[in-house]
LOFI-380715 format. One record per atom (N, C-alpha, C, CB): x, y, z. Coordinates in Angstrom, 2 decimals. Glycine has a CB too. Example, Ala and Ser with C-alpha at 12.3 -4.5 7.8 and 13.67 -1.06 7.14 Angstrom:
BAVEX      px      py      pz
BAVEX   13.19   -5.69    7.80
BAVEX   12.30   -4.50    7.80
BAVEX   13.20   -3.30    7.80
BAVEX   11.31   -4.47    9.05
BAVEX   12.85   -2.25    7.08
BAVEX   13.67   -1.06    7.14
BAVEX   12.90    0.03    7.87
BAVEX   14.08   -0.60    5.72
// end
This chain:
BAVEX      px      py      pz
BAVEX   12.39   -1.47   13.97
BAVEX   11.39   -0.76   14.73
BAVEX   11.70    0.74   14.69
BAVEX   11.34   -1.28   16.18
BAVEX   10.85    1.42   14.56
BAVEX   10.74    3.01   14.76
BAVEX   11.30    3.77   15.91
BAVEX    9.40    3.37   14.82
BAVEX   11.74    5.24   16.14
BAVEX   11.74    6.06   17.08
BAVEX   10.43    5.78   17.75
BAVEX   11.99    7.38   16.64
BAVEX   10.07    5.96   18.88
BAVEX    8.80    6.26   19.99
BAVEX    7.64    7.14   19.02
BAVEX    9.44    7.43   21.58
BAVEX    8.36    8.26   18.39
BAVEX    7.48    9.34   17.49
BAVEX    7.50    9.10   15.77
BAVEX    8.16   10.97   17.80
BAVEX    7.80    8.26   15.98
BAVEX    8.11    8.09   13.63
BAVEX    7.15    6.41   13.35
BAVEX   11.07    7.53   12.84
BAVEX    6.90    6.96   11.98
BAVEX    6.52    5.59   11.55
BAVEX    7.14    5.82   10.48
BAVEX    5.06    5.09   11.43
BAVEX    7.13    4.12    9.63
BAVEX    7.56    3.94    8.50
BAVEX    6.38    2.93    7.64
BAVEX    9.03    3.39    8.71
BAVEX    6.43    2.95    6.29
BAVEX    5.97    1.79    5.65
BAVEX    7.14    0.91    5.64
BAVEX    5.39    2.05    4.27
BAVEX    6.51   -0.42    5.70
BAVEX    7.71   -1.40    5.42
BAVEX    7.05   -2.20    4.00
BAVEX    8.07   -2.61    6.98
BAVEX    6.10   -2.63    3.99
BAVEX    5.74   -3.07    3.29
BAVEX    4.91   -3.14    2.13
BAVEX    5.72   -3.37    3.71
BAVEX    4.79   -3.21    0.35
BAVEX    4.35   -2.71   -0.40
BAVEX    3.87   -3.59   -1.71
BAVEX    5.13   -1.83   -0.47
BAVEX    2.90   -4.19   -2.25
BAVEX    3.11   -5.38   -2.89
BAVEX    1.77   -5.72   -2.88
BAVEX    4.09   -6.37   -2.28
BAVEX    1.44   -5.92   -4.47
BAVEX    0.65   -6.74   -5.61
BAVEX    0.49   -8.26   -4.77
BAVEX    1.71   -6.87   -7.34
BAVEX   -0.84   -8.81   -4.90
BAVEX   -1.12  -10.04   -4.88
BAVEX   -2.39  -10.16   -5.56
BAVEX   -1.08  -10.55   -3.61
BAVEX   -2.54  -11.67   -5.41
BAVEX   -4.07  -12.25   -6.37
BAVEX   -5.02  -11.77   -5.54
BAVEX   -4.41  -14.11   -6.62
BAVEX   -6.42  -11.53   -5.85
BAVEX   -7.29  -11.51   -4.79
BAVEX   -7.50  -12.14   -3.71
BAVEX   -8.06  -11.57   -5.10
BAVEX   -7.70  -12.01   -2.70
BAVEX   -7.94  -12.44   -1.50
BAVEX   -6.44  -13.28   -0.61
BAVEX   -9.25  -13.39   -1.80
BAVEX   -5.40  -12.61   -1.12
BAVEX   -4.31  -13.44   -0.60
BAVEX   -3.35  -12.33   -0.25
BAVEX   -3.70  -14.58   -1.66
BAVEX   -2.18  -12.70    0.50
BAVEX   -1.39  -12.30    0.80
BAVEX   -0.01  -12.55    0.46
BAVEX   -1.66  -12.33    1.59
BAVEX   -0.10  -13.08   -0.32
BAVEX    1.64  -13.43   -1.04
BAVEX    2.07  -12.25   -2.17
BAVEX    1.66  -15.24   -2.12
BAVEX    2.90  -12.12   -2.18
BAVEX    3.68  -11.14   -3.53
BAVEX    3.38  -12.03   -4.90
BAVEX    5.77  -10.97   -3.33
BAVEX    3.03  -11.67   -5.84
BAVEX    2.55  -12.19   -7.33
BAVEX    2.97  -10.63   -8.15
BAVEX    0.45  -12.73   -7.42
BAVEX    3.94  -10.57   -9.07
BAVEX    4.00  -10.42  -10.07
BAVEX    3.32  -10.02  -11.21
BAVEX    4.27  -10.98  -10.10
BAVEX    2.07  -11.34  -11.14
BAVEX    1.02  -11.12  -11.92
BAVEX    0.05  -11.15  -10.92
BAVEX    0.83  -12.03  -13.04
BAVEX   -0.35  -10.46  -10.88
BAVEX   -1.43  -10.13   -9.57
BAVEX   -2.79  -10.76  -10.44
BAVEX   -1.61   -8.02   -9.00
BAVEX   -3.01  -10.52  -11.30
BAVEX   -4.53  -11.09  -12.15
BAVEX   -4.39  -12.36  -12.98
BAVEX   -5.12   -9.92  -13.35
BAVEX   -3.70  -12.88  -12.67
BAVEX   -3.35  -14.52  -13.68
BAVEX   -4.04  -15.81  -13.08
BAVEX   -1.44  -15.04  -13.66
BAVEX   -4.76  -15.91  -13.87
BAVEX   -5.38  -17.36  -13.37
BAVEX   -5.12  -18.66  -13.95
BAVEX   -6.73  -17.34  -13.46
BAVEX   -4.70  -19.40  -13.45
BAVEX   -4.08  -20.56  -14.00
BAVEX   -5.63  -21.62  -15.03
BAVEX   -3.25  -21.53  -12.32
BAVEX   -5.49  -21.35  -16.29
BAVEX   -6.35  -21.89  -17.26
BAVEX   -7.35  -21.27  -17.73
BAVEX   -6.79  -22.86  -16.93
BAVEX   -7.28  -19.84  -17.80
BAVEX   -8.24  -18.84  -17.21
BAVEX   -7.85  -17.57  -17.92
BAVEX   -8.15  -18.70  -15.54
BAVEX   -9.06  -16.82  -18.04
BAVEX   -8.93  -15.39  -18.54
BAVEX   -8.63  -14.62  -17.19
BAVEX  -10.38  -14.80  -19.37
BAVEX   -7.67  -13.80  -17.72
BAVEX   -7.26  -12.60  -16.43
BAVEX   -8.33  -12.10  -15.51
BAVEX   -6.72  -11.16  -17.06
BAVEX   -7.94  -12.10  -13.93
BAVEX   -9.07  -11.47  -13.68
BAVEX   -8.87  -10.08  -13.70
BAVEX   -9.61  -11.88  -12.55
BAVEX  -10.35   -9.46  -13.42
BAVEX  -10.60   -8.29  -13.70
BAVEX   -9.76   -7.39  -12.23
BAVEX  -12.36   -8.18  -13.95
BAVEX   -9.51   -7.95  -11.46
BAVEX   -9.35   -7.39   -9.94
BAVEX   -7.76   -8.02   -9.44
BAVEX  -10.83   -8.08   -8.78
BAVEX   -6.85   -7.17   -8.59
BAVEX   -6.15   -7.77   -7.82
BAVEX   -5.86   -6.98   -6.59
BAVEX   -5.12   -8.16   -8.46
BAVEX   -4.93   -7.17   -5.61
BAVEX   -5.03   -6.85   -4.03
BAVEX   -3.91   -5.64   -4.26
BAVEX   -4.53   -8.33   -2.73
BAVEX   -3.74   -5.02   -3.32
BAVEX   -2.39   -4.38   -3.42
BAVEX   -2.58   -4.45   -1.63
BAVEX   -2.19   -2.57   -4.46
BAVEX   -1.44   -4.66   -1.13
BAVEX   -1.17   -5.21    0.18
BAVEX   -0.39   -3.81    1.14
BAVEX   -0.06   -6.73   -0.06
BAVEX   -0.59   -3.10    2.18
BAVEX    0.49   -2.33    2.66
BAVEX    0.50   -2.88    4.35
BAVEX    0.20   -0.54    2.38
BAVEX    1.81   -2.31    4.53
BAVEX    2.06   -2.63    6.07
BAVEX    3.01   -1.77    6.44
BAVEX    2.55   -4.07    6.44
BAVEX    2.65   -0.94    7.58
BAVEX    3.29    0.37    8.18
BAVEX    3.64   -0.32    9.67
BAVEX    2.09    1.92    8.24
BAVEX    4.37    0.15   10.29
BAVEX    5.01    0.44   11.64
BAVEX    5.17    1.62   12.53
BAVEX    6.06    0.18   11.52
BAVEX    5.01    1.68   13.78
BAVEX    4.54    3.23   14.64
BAVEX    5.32    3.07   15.47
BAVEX    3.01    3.56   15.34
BAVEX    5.89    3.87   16.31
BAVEX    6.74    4.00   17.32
BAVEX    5.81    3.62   18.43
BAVEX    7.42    5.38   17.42
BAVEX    6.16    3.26   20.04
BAVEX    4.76    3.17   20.74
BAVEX    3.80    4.39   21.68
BAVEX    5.03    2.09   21.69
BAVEX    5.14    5.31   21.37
BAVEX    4.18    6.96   21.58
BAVEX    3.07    7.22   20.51
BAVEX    5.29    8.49   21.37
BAVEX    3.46    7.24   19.43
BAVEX    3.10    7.91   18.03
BAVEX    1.79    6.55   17.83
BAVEX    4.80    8.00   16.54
BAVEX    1.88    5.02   17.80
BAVEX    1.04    4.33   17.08
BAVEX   -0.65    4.24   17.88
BAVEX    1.83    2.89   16.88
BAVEX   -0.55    5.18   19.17
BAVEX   -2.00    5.19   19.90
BAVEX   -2.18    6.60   19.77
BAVEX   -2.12    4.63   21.56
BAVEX   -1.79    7.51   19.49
BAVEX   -1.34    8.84   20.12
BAVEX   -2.87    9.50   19.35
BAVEX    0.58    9.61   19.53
BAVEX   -3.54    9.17   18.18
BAVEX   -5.03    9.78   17.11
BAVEX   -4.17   10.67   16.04
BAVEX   -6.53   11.11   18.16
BAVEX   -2.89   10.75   15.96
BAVEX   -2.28   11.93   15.01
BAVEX   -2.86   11.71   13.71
BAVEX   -0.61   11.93   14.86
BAVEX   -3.04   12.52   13.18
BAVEX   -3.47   12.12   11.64
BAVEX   -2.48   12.17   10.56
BAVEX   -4.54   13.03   11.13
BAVEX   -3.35   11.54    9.33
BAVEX   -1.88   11.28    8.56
BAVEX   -2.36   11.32    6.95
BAVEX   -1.05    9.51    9.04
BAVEX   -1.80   11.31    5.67
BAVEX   -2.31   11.12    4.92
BAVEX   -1.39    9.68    4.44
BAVEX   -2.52   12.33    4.21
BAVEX   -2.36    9.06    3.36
BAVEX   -1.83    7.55    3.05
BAVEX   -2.15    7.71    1.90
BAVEX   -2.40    6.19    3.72
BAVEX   -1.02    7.56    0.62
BAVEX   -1.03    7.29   -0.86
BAVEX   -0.52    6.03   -1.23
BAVEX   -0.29    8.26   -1.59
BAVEX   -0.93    6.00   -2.31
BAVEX   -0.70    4.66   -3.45
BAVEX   -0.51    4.95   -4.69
BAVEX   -1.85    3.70   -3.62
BAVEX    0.60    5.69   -5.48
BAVEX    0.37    5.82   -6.86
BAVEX    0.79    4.88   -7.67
BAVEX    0.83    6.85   -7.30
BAVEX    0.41    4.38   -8.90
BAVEX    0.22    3.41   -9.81
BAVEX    1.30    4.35  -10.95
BAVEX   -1.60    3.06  -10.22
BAVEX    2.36    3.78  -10.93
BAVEX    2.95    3.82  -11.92
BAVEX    3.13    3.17  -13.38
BAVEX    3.59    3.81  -11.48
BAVEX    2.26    3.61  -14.72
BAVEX    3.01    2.62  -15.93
BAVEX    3.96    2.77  -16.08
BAVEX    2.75    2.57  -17.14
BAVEX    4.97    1.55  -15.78
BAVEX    6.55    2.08  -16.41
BAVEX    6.28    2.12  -18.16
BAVEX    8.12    0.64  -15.93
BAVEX    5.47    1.28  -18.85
BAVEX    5.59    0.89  -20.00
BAVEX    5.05    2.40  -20.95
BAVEX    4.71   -0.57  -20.12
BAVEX    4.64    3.56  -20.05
BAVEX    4.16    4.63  -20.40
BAVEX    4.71    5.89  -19.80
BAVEX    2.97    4.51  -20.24
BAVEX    5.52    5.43  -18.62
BAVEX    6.02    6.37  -17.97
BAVEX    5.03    7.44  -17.23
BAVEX    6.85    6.92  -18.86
BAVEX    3.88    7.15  -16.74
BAVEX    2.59    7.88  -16.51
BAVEX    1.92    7.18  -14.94
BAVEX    1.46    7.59  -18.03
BAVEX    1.35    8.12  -14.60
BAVEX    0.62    7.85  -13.20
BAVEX   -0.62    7.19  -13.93
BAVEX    0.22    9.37  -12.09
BAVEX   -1.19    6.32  -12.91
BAVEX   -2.72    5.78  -13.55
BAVEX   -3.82    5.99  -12.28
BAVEX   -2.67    3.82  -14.07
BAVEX   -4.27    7.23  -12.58
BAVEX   -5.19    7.59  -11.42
BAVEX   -6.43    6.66  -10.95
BAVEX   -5.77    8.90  -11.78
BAVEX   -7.00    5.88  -11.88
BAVEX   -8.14    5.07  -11.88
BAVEX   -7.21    3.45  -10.85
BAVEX   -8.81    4.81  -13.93
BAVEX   -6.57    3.41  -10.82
BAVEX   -5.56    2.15  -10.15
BAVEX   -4.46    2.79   -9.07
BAVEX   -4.54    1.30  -11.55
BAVEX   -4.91    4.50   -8.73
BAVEX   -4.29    4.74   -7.59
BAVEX   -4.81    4.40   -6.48
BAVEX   -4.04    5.81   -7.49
BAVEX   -4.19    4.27   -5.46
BAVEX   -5.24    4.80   -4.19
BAVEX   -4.87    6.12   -3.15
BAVEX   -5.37    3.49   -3.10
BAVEX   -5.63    6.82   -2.82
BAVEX   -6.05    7.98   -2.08
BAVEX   -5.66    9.15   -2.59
BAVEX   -5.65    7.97   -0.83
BAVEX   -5.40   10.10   -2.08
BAVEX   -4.82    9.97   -0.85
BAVEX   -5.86    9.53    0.37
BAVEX   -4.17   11.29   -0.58
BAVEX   -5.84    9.12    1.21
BAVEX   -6.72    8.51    2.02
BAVEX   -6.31    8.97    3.73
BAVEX   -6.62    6.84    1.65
BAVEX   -7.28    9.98    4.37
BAVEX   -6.76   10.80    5.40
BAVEX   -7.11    9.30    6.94
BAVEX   -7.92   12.76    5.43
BAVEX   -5.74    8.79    7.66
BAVEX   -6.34    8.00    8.55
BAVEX   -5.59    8.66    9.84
BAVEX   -6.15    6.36    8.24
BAVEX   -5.71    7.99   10.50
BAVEX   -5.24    8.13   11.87
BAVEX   -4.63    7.09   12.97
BAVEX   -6.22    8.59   12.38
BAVEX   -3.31    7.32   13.73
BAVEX   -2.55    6.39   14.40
BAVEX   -3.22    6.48   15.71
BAVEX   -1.02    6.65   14.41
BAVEX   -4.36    5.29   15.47
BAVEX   -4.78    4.99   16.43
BAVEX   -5.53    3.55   16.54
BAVEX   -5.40    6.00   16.69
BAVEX   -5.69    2.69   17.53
BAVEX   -6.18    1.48   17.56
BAVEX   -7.34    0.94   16.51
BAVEX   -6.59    1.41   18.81
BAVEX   -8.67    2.63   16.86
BAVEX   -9.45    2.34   16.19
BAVEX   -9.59    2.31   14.58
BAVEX  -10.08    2.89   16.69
BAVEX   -8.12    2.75   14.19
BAVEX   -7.83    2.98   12.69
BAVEX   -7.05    1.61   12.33
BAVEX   -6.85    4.46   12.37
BAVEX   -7.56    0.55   12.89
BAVEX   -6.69   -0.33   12.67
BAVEX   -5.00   -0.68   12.94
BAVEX   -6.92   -0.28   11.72
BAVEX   -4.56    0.13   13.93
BAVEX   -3.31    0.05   14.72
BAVEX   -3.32   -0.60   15.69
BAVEX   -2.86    1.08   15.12
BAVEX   -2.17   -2.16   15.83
BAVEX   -2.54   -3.06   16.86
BAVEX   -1.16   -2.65   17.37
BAVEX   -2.98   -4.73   16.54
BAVEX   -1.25   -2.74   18.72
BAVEX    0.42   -3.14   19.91
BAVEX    1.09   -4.26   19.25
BAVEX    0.06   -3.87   21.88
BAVEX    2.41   -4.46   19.10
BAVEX    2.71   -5.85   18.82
BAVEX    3.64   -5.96   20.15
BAVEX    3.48   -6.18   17.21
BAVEX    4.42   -7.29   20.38
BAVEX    5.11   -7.19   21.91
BAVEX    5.97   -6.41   22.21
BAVEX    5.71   -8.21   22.36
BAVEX    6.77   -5.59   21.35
BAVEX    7.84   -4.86   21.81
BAVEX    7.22   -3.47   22.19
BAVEX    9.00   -4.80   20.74
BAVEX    6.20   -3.20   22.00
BAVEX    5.14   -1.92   22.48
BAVEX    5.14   -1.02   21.23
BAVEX    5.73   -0.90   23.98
BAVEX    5.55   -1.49   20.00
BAVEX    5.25   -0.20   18.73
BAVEX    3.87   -0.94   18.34
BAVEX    6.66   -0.04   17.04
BAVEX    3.58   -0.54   17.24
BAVEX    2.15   -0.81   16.61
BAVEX    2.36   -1.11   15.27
BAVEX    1.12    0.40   16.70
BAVEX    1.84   -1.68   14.62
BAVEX    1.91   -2.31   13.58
BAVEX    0.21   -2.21   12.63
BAVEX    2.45   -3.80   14.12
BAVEX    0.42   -1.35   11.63
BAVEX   -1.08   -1.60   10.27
BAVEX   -1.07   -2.81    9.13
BAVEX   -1.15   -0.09    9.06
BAVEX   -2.10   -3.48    8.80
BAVEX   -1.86   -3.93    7.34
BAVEX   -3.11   -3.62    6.99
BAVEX   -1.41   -5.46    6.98
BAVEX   -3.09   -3.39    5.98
BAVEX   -4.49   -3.02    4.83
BAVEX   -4.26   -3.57    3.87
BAVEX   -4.83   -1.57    4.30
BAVEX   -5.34   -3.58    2.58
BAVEX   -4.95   -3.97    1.55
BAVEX   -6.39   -3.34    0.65
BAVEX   -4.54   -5.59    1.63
BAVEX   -5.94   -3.12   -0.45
BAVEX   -6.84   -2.58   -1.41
BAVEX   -7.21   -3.42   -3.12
BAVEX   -6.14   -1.15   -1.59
BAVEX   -8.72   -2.95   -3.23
BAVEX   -8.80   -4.27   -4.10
BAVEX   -8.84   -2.75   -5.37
BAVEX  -10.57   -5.80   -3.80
BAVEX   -7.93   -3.43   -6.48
BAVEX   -7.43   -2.52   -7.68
BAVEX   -7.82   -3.20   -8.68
BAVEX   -5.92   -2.21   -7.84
BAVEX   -8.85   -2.37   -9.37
BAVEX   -9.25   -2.57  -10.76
BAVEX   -8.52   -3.02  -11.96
BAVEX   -9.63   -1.57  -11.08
BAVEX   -7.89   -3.44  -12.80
BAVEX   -7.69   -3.30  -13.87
BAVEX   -7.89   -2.52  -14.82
BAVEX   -7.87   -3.88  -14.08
BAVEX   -6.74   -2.30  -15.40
BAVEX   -7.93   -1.59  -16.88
BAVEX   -7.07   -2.21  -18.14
BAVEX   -8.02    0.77  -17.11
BAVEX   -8.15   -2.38  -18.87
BAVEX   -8.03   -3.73  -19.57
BAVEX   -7.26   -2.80  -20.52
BAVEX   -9.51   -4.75  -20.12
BAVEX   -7.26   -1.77  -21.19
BAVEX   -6.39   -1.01  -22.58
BAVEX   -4.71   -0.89  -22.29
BAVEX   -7.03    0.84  -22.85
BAVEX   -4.43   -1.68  -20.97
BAVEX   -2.91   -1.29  -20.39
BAVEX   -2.36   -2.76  -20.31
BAVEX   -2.87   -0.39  -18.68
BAVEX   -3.49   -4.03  -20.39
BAVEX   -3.02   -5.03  -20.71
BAVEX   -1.87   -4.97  -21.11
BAVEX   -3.63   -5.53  -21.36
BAVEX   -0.43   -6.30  -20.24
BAVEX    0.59   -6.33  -20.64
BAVEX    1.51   -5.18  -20.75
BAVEX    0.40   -6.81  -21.51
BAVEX    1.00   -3.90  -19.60
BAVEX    1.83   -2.98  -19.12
BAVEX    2.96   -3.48  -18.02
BAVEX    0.96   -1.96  -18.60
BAVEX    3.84   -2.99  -18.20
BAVEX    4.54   -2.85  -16.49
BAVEX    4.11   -1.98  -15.55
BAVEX    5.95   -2.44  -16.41
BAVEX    4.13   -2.48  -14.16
BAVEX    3.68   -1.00  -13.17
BAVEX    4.33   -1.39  -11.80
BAVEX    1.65   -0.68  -12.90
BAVEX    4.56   -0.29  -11.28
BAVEX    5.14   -0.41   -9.73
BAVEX    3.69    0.46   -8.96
BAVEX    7.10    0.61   -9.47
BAVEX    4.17    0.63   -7.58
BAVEX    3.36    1.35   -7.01
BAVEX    4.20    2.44   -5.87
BAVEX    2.33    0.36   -6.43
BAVEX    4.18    3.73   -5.92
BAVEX    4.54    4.34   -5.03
BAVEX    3.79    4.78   -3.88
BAVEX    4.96    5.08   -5.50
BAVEX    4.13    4.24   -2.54
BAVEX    3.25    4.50   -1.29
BAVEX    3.99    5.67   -0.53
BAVEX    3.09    3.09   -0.26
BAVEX    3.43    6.16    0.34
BAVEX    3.44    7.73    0.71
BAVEX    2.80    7.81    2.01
BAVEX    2.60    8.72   -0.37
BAVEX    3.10    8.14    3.30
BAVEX    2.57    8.68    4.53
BAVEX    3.33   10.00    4.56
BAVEX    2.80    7.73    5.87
BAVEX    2.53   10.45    4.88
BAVEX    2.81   11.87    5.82
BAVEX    1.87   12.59    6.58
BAVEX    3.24   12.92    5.06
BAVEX    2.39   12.72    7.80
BAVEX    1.58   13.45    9.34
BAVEX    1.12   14.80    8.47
BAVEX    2.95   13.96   11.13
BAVEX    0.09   15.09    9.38
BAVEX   -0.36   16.62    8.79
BAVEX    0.25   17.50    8.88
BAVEX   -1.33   17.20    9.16
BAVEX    1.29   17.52   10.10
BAVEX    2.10   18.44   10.18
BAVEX    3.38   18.85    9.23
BAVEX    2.40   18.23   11.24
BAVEX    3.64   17.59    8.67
BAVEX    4.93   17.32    7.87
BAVEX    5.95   16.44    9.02
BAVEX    5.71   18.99    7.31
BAVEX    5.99   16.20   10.12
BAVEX    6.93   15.77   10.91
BAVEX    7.34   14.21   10.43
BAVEX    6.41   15.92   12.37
BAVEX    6.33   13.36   10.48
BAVEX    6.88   11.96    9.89
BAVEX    6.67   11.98    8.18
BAVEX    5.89   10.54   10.64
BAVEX    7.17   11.31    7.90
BAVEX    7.40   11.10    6.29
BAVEX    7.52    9.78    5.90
BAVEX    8.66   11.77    5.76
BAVEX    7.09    8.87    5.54
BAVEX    7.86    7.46    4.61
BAVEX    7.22    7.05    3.47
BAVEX    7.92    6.03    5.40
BAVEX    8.31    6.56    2.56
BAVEX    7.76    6.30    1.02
BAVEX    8.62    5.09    0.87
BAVEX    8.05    7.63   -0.28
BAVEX    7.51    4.06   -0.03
BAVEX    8.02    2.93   -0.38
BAVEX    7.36    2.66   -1.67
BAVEX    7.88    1.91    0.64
BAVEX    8.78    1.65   -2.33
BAVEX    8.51    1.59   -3.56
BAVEX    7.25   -0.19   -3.75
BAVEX   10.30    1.64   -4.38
BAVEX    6.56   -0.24   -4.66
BAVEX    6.03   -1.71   -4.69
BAVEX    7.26   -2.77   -5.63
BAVEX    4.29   -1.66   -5.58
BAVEX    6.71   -3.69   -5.49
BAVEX    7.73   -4.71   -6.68
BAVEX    7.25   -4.00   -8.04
BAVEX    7.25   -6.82   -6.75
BAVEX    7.59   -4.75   -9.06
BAVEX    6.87   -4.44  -10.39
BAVEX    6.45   -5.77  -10.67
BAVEX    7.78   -3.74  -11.62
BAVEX    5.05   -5.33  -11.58
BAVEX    4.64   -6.25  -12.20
BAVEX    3.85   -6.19  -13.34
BAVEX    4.19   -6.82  -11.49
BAVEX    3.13   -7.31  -13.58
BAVEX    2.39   -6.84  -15.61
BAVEX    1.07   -7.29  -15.25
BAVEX    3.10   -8.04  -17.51
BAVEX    0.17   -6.93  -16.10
BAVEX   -0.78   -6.83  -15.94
BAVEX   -1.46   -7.31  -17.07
BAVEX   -0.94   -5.81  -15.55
BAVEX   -2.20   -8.33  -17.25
BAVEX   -2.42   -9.36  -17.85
BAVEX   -3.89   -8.48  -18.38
BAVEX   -2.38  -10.88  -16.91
// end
């Protein structure tokens, strides 16, 4: 759990569409051509000052090819400007911090077929005061 005033990402990770498990191959269909789409999953944590408080924040997702060594802007996400607050999707959990999950549905692109890629996630307050970065698993892309 967080300071009262800090958040962190904890969580970062590829799945199939519409699910929530960690996959590797995020687009593999068992008997099946790849799909075109898979999830990318995040989950942050708020102190219980900071997770009602409206502070704003920015939220990244960069798409790394390892197999190219290159960002893939079309399979990034945001930066995306939100805010620590209920109505931004920030719930209380029992110990009084707050807790986000989101998840984003990520294109493919079919010319990277059988790339490797991680994902680098990114918060930071507008001010600069909180900071957290997390890495995703890696995986290939069918």
């Amino acid at each position: 759990m967080p300071q009262s005033n800090d958040a962190e990402l904890t969580e970062l990770f590829t799945a199939a569409p519409n699910t929530d498990v960690e996959n590797n191959e995020p687009n593999a269909v068992l008997g099946g051509p790849p799909d075109n789409t898979f999830d990318l999953r995040l989950q942050a944590v708020a102190g219980n000052t900071l997770g009602a408080s409206g502070a704003a924040y920015t939220l990244r997702a960069d798409c790394i090819d390892e197999t190219t060594s290159e960002r893939v802007a079309s399979m990034s996400v945001g930066p995306v400007n939100q805010n620590f607050d209920p109505g931004d999707g920030w719930q209380q959990i029992a110990d009084g911090s707050y807790k986000k999950e989101q998840a984003a549905t990520i294109n493919r692109v079919a010319a990277r077929s059988n790339h490797v890629f991680r994902y680098v996630g990114s918060l930071v307050s507008v001010n600069g005061d909180v900071v957290s970065f997390i890495e995703s698993n890696k995986f290939i892309m069918l």
